[in-house]
N, C-alpha and C positions, 0 to 999 in steps of 0.2 A: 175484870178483863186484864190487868195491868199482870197478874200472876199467871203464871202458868199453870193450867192444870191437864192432864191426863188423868185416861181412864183406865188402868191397871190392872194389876192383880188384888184381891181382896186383900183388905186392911186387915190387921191383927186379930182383930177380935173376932173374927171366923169368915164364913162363908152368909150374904145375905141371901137369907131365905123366904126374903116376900117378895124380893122382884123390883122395890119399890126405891131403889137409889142404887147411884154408881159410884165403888170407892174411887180417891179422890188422891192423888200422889202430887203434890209440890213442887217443884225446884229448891234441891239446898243452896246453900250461897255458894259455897265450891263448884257443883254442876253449872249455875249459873255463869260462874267465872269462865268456864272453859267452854262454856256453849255462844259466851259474846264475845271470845277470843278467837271462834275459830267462824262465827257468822258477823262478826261486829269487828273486822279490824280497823286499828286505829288511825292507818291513815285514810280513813273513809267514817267511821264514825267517834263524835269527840268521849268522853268519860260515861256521860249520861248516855250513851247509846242513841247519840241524834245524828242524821245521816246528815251529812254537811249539806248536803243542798236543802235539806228543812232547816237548817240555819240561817238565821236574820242573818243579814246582809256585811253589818259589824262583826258579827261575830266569824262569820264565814270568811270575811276577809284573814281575822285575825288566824282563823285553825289553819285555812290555806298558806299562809304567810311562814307562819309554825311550823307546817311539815314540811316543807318548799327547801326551810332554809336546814332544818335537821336533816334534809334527805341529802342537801348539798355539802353538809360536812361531813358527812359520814362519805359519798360517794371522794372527797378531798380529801378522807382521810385514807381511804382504801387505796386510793390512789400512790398517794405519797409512800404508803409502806410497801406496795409494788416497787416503786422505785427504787427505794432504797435497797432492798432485794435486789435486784435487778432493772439496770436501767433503759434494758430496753422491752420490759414487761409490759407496760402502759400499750407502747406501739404494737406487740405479738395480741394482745387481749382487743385494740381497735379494730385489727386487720381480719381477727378469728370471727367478729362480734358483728360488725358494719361491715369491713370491705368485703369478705366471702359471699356475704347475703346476697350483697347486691351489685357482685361480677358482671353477671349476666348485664343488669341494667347499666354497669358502665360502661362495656364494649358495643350495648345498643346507641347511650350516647356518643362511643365515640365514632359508629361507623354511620350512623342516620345525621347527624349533623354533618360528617366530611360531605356528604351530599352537597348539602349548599356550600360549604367552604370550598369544595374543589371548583364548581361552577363557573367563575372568574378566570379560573387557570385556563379551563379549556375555552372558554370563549375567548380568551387572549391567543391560545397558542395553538387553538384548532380555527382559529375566526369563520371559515367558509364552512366549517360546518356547524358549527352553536352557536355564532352569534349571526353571520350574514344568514343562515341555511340556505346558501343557496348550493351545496352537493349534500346535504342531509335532509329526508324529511322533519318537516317544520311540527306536525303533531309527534312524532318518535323524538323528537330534544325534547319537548314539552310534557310527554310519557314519562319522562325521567323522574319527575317529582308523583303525578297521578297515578302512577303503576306500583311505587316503593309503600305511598299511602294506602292505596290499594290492597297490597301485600300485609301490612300491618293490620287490617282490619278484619282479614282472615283469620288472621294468626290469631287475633286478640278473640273471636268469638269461636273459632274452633279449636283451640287450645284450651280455651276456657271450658268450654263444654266437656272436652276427654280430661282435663283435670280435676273434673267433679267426677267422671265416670271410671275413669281409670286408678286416678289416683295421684297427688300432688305430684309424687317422685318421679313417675313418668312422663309428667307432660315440664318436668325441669330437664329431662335429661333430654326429651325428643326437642325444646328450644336451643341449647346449646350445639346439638348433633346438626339442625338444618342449618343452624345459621355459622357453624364451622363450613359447613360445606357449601352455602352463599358466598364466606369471607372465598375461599377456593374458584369459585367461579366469577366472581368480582376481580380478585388478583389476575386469571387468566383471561378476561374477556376480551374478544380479537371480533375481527373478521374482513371479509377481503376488501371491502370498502369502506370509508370511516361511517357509510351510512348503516352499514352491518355492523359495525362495532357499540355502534349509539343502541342498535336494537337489542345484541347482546348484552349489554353492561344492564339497559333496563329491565329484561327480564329477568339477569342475577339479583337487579336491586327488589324486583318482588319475591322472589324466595327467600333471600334472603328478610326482608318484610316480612313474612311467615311465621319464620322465629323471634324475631324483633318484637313481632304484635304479641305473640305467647306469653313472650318474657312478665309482661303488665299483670295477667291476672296469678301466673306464677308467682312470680317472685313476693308481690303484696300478700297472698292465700299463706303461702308458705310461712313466708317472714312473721307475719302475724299470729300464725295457728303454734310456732315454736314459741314465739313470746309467752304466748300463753301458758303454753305447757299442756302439759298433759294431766297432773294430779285431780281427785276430787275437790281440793279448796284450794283455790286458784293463791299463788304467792303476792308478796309486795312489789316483789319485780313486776311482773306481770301486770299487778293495777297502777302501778305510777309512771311506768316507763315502757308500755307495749307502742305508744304511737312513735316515740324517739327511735326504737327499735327498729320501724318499719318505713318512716321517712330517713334515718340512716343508712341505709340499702338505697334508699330511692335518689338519696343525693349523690350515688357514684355515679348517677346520670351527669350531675355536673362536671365531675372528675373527668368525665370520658371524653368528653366536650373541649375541656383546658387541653388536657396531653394531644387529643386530635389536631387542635392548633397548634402546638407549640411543634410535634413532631412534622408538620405541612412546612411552620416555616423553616426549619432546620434542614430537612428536606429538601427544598427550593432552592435552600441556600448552597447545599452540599455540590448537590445536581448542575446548577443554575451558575457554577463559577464564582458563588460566594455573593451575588448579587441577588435582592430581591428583584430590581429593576423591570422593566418592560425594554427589549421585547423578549421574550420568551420559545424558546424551542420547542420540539416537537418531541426532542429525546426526551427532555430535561422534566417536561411536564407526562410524560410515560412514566419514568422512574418516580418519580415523588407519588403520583397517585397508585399504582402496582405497589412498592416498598408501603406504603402507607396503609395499606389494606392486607398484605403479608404478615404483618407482626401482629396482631391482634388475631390473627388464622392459630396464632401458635396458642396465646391465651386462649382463644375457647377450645381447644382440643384438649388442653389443660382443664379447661372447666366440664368438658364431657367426662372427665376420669373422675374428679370429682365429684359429679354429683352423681355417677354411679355407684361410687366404690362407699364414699362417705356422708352420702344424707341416705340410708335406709329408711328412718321414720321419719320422714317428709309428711309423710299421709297417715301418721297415725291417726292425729285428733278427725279426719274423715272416715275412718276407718271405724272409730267410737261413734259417731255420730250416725251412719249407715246402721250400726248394730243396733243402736236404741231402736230406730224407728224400723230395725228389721228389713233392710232394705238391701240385694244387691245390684252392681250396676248403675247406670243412672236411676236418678231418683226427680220423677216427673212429678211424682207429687207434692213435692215439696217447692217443684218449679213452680208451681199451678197456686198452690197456698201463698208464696210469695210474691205474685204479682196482685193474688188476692188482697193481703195484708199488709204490704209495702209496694204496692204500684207507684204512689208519689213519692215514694223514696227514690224511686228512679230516674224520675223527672229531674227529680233535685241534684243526684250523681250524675246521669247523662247528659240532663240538659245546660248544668255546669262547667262540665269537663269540654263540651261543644266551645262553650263561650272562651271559658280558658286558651282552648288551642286558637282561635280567633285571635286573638290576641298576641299568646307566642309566638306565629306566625308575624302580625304585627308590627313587636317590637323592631325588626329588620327596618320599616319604614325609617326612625330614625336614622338609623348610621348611613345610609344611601344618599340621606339631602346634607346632612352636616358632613360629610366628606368631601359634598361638591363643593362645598361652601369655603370649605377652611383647604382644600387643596382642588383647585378648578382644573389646571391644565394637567395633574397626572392622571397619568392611564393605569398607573403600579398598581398591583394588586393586593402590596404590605400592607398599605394604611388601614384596609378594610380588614385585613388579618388581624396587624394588631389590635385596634379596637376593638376588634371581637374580642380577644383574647382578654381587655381589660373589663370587655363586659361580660366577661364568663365567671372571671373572677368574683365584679359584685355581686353577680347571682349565687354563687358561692356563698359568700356572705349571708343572701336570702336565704338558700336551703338550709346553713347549720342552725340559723337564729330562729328558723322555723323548726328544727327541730328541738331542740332547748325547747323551746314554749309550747310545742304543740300539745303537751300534755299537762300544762298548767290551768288548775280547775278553774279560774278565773278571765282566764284567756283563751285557748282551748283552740277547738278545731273549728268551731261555727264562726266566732269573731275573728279570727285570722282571717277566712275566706272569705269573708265580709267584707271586712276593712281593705281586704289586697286586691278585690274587685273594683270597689268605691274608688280609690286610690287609681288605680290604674285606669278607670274613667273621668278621672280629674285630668291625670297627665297627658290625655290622650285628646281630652274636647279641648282644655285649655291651647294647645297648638294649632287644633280645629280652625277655629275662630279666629286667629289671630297669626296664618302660616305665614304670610310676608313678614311681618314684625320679628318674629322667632329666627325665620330662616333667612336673616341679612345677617351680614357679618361684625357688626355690631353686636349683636344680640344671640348669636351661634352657640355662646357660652351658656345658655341658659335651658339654650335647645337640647344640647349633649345630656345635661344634667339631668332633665325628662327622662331622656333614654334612658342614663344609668338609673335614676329610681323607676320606671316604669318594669327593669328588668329584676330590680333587687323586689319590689312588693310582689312580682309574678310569680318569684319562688318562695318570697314569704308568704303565705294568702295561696291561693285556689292552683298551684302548680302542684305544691307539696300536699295540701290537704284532700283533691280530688282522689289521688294516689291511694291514699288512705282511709278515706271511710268509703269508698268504693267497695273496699271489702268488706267494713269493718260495721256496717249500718244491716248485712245481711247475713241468714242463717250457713253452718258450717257446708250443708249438702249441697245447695249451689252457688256458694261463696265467690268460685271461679269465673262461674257463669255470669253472673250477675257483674262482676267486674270487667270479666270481656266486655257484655253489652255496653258499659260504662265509655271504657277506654276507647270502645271504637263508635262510639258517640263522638268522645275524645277530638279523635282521626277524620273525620267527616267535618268539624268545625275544619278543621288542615286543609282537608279537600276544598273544600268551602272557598277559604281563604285563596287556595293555593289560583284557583280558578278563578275566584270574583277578584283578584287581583289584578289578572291580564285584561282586563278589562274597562278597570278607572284607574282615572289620574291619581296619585299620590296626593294632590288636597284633598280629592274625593274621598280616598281612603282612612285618612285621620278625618272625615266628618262620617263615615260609616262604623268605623270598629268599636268606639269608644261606647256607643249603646248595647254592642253587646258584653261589656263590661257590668251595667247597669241594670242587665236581663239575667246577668249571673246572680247578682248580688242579690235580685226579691227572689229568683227561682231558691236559692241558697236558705232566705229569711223563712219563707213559707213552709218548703217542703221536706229541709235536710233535718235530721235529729242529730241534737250536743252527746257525741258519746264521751268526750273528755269526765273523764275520773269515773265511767261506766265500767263496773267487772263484767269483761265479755263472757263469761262465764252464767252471768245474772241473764244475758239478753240470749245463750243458749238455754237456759229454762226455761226465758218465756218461749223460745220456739218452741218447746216441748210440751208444753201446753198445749200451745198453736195447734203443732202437728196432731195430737191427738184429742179437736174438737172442745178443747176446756181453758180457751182464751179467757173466760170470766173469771176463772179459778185461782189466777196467776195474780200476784199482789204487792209482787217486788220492783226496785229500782229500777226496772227497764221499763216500768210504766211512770215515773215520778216523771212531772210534766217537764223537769230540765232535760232530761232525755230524750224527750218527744219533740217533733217537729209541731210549728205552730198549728198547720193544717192536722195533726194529728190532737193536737188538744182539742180542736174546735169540732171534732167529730167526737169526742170524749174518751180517747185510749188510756187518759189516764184516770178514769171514774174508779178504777179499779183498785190503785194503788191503798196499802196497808198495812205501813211497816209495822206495826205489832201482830196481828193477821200474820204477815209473811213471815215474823220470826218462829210464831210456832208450825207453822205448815215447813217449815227447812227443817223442824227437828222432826217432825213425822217422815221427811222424806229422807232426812240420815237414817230412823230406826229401819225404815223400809230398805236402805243399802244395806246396813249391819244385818238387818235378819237373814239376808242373801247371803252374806259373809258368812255368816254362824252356820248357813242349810250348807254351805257349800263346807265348810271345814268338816261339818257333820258327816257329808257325805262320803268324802274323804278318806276320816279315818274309819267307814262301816265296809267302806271298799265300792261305796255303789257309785259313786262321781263319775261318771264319762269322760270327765276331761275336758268336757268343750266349755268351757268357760268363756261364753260369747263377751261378756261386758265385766271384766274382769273390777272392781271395787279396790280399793286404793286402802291398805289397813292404816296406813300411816295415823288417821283422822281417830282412829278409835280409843284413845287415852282411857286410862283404867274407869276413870269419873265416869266418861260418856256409857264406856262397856255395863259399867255397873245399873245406872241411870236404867240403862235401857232392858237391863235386865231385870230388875225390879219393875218394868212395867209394862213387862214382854205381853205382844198379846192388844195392846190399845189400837184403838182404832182411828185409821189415818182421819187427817182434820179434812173434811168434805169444803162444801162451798163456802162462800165467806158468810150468805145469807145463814146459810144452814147451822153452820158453827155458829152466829151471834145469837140464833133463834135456840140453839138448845143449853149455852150458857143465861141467855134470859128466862127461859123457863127454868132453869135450875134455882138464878137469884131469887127468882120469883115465888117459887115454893113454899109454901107458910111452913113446912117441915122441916126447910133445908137447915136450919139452925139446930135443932133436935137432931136432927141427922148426924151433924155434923161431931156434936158433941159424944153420939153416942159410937161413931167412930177413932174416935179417941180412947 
């Protein structure tokens, strides 16, 4: 079993003519070489060909440790010789790499948060209509948050859906296009009483929501599927740095958020007489919120030209993926398979991302009682600016440090979401219990400190990570979809929030939120599967499997049980796994690429090819070895089931002739 054998072209010494044995071709040491070089790389398995996660626990530390720290000097070194070339290469390669990906997601943070940041202003400098309402309806002020949520959840499940059906690049370019034309109708919203003006702004703020919600299964599909790439053997980029890739995009969410405050207070100050102070005009607080939704109008208009003129292959890798399974259009069958074979995957993505926003929402309870505390008689609306502004920062700090680790095979994406749930249910019941203690001013200092870490573990932990295996846990055809579903699971904990907040006290509220901390972390344990150090590449073949009825057959790292969610071993998905099994069934399924390669050059040059080369094969893989290899055994037949293949190598050993045979084929 440990050799490889195929069943070939006859051996030398002729043609058998009883029927009674199959010649018998090898792996040379060279073939071998370049066949565990291009299915065995080494930052995935160590010398002996052992998948690091069948690695004892020492040893695994140490091979993880290994590559971590060679992948960090070499990325130091590439670095430093950019620099020295050129020093401001480093910044043109961050900005091409991370900032472009995830434009979109930063103007979503910086125009969905000015929401709540501006909210103060106008209840200071509109008072009779947002804070007294007594010449504004009282459910139309309160629409302002329910209708934007509202809008986002559309966006998030019917963007998501035309982006599996359409096609990535169109549902990037229709997000940018509505929500340029929300920033437009946000900046102009009027009306002849300020009770029509509240109606208007809410209704720009759900179109605009629209796009906003797109952006989510967008930008992650995208971001991911380019990570990946496109070739037949996935690169090293690709397996050690796809999640960095895709939570660096996701962290210009926080970016959007900083410059949104910093431009408000700037703003204020310009308009306001240089004063943040209270009281506030009517002019003063028009101009800062108009100006402040103007300039970001110009960046996505920016971003619509972009992503028309310059992401064309957005949608390739769904494009490949459609062709396998011969599919155009939406592809329901695949919807259909997927809730079949990943239904508790869902649980685990949607009913996490629920608890998540529970919580972001949350975090706000902080800074509202320690403001009263440490400044009682102001009315000024700076203190709460600033502080924002310092806690946007630490969560700053969350997002990059989650990005850095989120791909570390030891820390990964399961333990992060874990630990940053856990964590954020300590911060949260700990004040619970004990809100008068906390919230005197004696003790104020210790209260903040909650805040800032309950905000830095939200983006380290289940902020950053939801974002991410949203997409990354499901097949490429409804990728989108499934992460709509997610995010606006997401939006609905928001809702949730937004609404069972007007309703209890502020103790009430740090004795409710904090369980759902604790709801995230077992939904998380049970149901989500470790793709860290997963070749997304491996978990498209097992859907290909999937998709075509032959789940048993499939024997690779997308069923090792570190892969799999617990509830997913306890049902037994990973009975199947067999990495010797799967190394020879990958070289059957290379010959079966190569033989297409060869019918199609064939073709070609007889003049009969058509041209339609639907699933086009990637020649890069075919090294003269492997050419050779496969040509010497042209003709063998693919490796069937796992049962089937062990049963006809046992009956081969088993053979009291096979030694005779053997010899006589020499």
């Amino acid at each position: 079993m440990a050799e490889y054998r195929d069943y070939g072209v006859a051996a030398p010494h002729g043609p058998d003519m009883t029927g009674t044995h199959n010649p018998i071709h090898e792996l040379t040491s060279n073939e071998r070489q370049i066949f565990d070089y291009l299915l065995k790389p080494d930052d995935g398995y160590n010398k002996e060909g052992v998948y690091w996660a069948d690695m004892p626990i020492a040893q695994r530390i140490k091979f993880v440790a290994s590559g971590d720290a060679k992948e960090s000097k070499k990325e130091l070194s590439s670095t430093w010789r950019m620099f020295k070339a050129d020093p401001l290469s480093p910044v043109a390669y961050y900005f091409r790499n991370m900032v472009l990906p995830g434009a979109g997601l930063g103007l979503e943070g910086y125009v969905l948060f000015s929401i709540g940041n501006l909210k103060p202003l106008f209840e200071a400098a509109f008072k009779e209509c947002w804070d007294d309402k007594t010449i504004c309806n009282v459910e139309w002020v309160r629409a302002v948050e329910y209708l934007e949520i509202c809008g986002i959840i559309v966006g998030q499940i019917l963007v998501g859906i035309l982006g599996d059906w359409l096609g990535r690049r169109w549902g990037l370019i229709q997000d940018a296009t509505i929500m340029f034309i929300g920033l437009l109708m946000l900046t102009a919203a009027w009306g002849v009483t300020q009770n029509g003006w509240v109606i208007c702004y809410t209704w720009s703020l759900f179109f605009y929501g629209i796009g906003v919600g797109g952006e989510y299964p967008m930008t992650a599909t995208s971001g991911m599927e380019n990570a990946v790439g496109s070739g037949k053997i996935s690169t090293k980029e690709d397996r050690l740095h796809r999640g960095r890739k895709v939570t660096s995009a996701f962290l210009m969410q926080g970016w959007g958020q900083f410059f949104n405050q910093v431009l408000l207070i700037i703003l204020l100050l310009v308009f306001h007489h240089g004063s943040g102070n209270d009281p506030y005009s009517k002019v003063s607080a028009q101009w800062t919120y108009r100006i402040s939704f103007a300039l970001p109008a110009v960046g996505t208009l920016w971003l619509v030209y972009y992503r028309t003129y310059k992401m064309k292959s957005a949608s390739k890798q769904l494009a490949a993926a459609k062709r396998k399974s011969k599919v155009t259009g939406y592809d329901t069958e695949s919807l259909k398979l997927t809730f079949t074979y990943f239904g508790p995957r869902m649980i685990a993505t949607a009913g996490a991302w629920f608890a998540n926003d529970i919580f972001f929402y949350g975090n706000k309870l902080f800074q509202n009682e320690f403001i009263k505390v440490i400044i009682p008689e102001s009315h000024s609306i700076m203190p709460g600016w600033l502080y924002n502004l310092v806690n946007v920062g630490v969560s700053l700090v969350g997002y990059y440090l989650a990005s850095f680790l989120i791909d570390n095979k030891l820390y990964g994406r399961k333990w992060m979401q874990q630990i940053g749930f856990l964590m954020d249910f300590i911060l949260f019941i700990v004040p619970a219990f004990h809100f008068d203690y906390y919230t005197s001013k004696e003790h104020i200092s210790e209260f903040q400190a909650m805040y800032f870490l309950s905000s830095f573990f939200n983006q380290f932990g289940p902020n950053a990570v939801t974002f991410l295996v949203a997409a990354e846990v499901y097949p490429t055809p409804i990728r989108a979809t499934a992460h709509g579903i997610s995010a606006a699971a997401g939006k609905l904990g928001a809702l949730t929030a937004s609404v069972m907040y007007n309703y209890i006290t502020t103790r009430q509220k740090f004795h409710v939120v904090p369980w759902f901390g604790l709801a995230g972390m077992l939904v998380t344990t049970l149901f989500l599967p470790d793709t860290t150090g997963l070749d997304l590449k491996e978990q498209e073949r097992r859907w290909q499997f999937i998709r075509t009825g032959r789940e048993s057959e499939y024997h690779g790292v997308a069923v090792h049980p570190k892969h799999l969610s617990l509830w997913e071993r306890m049902r037994g998905a990973g009975k199947y796994y067999d990495a010797d099994l799967d190394y020879k069934q990958k070289i059957e399924e290379m010959r079966a690429d190569w033989e297409t390669v060869q019918a199609r050059k064939a073709g070609e040059k007889a003049g009969h090819w058509d041209g339609e080369d639907e699933d086009p094969h990637d020649d890069s893989v075919w090294s003269s070895d492997v050419s050779t290899y496969f040509e010497k055994t042209r003709g063998a037949a693919s490796i069937k089931t796992r049962d089937t293949f062990e049963n006809e190598i046992a009956d081969s050993e088993s053979s009291p002739d096979r030694d005779d045979e053997k010899r006589r084929n020499r």
